[in-house]
C-alpha positions in Angstrom: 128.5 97.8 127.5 125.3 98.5 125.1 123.0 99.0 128.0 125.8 101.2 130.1 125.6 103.2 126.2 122.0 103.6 126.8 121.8 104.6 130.4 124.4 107.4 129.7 121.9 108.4 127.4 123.9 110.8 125.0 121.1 113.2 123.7 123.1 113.6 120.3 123.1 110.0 120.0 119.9 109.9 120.2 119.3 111.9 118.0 120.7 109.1 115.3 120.0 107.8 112.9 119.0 110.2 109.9 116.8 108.8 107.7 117.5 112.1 105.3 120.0 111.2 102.8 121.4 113.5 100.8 123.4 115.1 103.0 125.2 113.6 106.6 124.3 115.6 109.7 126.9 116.9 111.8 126.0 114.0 114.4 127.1 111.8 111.7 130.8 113.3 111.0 130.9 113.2 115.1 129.8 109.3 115.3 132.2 107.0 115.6 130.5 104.1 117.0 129.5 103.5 120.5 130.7 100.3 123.2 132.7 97.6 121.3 131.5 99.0 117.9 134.6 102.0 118.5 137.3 99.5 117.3 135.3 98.6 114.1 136.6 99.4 110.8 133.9 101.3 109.4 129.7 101.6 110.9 126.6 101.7 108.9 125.1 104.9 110.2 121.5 104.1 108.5 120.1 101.2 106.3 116.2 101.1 105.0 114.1 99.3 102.4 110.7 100.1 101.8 108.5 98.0 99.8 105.0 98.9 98.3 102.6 97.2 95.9 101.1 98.8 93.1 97.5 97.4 91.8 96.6 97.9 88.6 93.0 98.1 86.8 93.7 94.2 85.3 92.8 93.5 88.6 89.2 94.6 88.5 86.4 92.2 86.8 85.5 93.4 83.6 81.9 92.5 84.5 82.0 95.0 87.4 81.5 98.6 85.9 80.4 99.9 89.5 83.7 100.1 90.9 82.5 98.8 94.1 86.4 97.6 96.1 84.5 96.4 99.1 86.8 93.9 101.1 84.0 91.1 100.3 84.2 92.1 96.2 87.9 91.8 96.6 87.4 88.3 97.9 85.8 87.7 94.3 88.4 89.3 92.6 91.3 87.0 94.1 89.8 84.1 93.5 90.7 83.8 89.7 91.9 87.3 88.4 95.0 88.1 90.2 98.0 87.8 87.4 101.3 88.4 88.2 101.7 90.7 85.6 99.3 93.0 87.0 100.9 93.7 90.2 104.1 95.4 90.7 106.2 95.7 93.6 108.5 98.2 94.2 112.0 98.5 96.3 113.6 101.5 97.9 116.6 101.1 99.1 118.8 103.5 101.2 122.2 103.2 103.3 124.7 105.0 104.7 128.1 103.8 105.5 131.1 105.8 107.2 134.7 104.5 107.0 136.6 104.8 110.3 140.1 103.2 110.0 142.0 102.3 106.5 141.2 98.8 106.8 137.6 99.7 106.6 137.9 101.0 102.8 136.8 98.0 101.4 133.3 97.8 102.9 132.5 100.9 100.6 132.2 98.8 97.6 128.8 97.5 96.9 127.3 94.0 96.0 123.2 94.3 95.3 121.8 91.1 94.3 118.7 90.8 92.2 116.5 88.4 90.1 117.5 88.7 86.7 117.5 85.6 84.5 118.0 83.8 81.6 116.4 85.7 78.7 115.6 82.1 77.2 113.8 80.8 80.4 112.7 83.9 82.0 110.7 86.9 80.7 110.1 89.0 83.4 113.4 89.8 85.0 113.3 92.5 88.2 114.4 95.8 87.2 117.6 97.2 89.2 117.3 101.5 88.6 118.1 104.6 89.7 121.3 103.8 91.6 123.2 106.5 92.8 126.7 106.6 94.9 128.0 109.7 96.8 131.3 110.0 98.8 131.3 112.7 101.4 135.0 113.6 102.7 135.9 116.5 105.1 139.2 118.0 103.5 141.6 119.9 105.6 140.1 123.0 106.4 137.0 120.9 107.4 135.1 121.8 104.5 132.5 118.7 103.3 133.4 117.9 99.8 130.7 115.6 97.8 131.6 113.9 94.9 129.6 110.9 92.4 130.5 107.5 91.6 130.7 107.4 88.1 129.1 104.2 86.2 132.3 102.8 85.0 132.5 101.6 88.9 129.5 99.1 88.0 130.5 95.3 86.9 127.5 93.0 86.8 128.0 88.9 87.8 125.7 86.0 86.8 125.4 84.3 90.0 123.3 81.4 88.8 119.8 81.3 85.8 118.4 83.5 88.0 120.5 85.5 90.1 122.8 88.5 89.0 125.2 90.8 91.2 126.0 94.2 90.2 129.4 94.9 91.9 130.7 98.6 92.6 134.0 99.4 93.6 134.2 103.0 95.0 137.6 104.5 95.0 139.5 106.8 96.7 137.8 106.8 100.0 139.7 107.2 103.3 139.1 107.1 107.2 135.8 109.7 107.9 134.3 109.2 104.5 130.9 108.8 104.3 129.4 106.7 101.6 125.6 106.9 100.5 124.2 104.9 97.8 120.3 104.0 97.0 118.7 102.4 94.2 115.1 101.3 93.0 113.8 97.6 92.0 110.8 97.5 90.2 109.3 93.3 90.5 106.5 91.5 89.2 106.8 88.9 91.0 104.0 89.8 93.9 104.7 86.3 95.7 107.8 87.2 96.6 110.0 89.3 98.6 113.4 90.1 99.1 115.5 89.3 102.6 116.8 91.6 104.5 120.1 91.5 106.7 120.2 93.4 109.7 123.2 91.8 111.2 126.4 93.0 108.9 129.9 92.1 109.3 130.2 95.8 110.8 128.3 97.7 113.5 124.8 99.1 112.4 123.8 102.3 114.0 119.7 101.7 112.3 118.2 99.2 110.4 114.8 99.5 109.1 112.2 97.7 107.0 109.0 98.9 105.6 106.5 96.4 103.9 103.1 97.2 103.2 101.5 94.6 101.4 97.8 94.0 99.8 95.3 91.9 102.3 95.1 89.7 99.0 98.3 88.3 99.5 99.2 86.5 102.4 102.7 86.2 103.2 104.4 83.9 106.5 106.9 86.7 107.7 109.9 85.5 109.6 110.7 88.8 111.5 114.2 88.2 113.3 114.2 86.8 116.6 116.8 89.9 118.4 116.6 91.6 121.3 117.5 94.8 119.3 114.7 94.5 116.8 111.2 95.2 117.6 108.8 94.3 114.6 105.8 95.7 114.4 102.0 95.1 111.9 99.0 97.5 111.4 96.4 98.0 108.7 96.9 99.4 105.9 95.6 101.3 102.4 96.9 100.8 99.2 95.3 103.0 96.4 94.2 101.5 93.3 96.6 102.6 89.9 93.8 102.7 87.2 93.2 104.7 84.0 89.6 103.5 83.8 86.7 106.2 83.2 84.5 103.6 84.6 86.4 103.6 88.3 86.2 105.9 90.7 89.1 108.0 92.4 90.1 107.2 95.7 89.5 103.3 95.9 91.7 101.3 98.2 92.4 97.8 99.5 93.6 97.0 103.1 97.1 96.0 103.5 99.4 94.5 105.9 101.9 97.1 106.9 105.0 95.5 108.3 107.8 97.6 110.3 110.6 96.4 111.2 113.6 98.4 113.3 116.8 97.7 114.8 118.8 100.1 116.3 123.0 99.5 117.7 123.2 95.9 116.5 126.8 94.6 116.6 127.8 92.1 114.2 129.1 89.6 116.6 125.5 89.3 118.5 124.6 85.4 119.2 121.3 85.5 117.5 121.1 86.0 113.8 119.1 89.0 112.9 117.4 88.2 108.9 114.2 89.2 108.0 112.5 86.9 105.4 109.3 86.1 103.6 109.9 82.5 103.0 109.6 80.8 106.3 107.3 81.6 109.1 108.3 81.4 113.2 106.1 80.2 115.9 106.6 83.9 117.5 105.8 86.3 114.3 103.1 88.8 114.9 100.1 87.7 113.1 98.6 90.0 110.0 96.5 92.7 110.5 94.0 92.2 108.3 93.8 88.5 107.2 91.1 87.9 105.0 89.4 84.3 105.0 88.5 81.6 102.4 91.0 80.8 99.4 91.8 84.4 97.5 95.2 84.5 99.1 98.3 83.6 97.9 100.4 81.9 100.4 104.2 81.8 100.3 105.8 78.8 102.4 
């Protein structure tokens, strides 16, 4: 059925997803899934996360007034210097969700999980910002009407010491709706990265991930093992975030930058599609850039 799809070769549908949000394309309020994904409840049109690093001048050694970055300096540098509390990682997250039949209401709400502690047992918690819901509904005359979720909507759960969910129930939705959130996490935990699901419990139209992460830290990626998935590594440049009179504009590390796509994935597929940090497969595509000797921080 998916490949029959693709051989038709719809040139509206291919025009999908839009990674724009903001505003649904007409394509969008058209869409209403495509194979065995027309009977589903509701689709997610478009889904991305990108993550970047952000260096600060803590890294540099206080010895070192040349600002010389080289990739052999940098080996120096990791050796003893990187702190956690120097490095930043940062979250953008994006999705789009349209409701196609009344049972399908209920995948509007929202669950995001994030790493936020014990204020006894943990100082740094991650920082969960910037979130914003929007309901787009076509009313009779076919007119788009947009409206806000307001923040009453949010209840936050303690999952476990280190785990809390922030749950959002978004009323008053109805078969066409189209629901966008985003939101922004701000981490200092550099040696580690959050998963991400590309196989929902409803049809996804586009999944992406974007990492791009610091040749100093060396991370096993477990990209998912799907047919409907291609992942993807180059090298990178990450710019340095310093304040210091001493340093030069303009100086940059190599990264790894990680891309990860899938495109018409139906939830009922045989092979689990995840993307994770934690645990590396026999079949990942290797770093770029992968620096040698001990200045790394590996995550197993």
């Amino acid at each position: 059925m998916l490949a029959t799809f693709f051989a038709c070769g719809s040139m509206a549908y291919a025009q999908l997803p839009n990674e724009k949000f903001g505003k649904p394309s007409n394509l969008e309020w058209d869409f209403n899934g495509w194979g065995d994904a027309i009977n589903a409840d509701a689709i997610i049109l478009c889904k991305t996360m990108k993550v970047t690093y952000q260096l600060s001048d803590q890294l540099f050694n206080n010895n070192q007034s040349d600002s010389d970055l080289s990739t052999d300096n940098l080996m120096d540098y990791g050796k003893n210097q990187i702190d956690d509390s120097n490095i930043l990682v940062k979250y953008e997250v994006r999705l789009r969700t349209k409701i196609l039949k009344p049972e399908g209401a209920g995948h509007a709400n929202i669950d995001i999980t994030y790493y936020n502690g014990d204020n006894y047992k943990i100082v740094n918690n991650d920082e969960l910002k910037d979130l914003k819901i929007k309901v787009f509904t076509k009313n009779e005359k076919g007119k788009v009407e947009k409206r806000n979720v307001d923040t009453d909507a949010f209840v936050r759960e303690r999952v476990d010491d280190n785990y809390a969910v922030l749950h959002v129930v978004v009323p008053d939705v109805q078969p066409g709706s189209i629901i966008e959130y985003q939101y922004n996490i701000t981490s200092t935990r550099p040696a580690f990265l959050y998963d991400w699901v590309f196989q929902e419990s409803i049809p996804t139209v586009h999944s992406a991930c974007d990492i791009d992460v610091p040749a100093i830290l060396q991370f096993n990626m477990n990209a998912p093992i799907n047919k409907l998935i291609k992942s993807s590594v180059e090298v990178g440049q990450l710019a340095y975030d310093t304040n210091r009179a001493d340093l030069k504009k303009g100086k940059t590390c190599p990264t790894n930058h990680y891309k990860i796509i899938g495109d018409y994935i139906l939830p009922e597929d045989e092979e689990v599609a995840n993307f994770t940090s934690k645990i590396a497969m026999p079949n990942v595509t290797l770093p770029a850039y992968l620096p040698e000797g001990s200045t790394h921080l590996r995550v197993k």
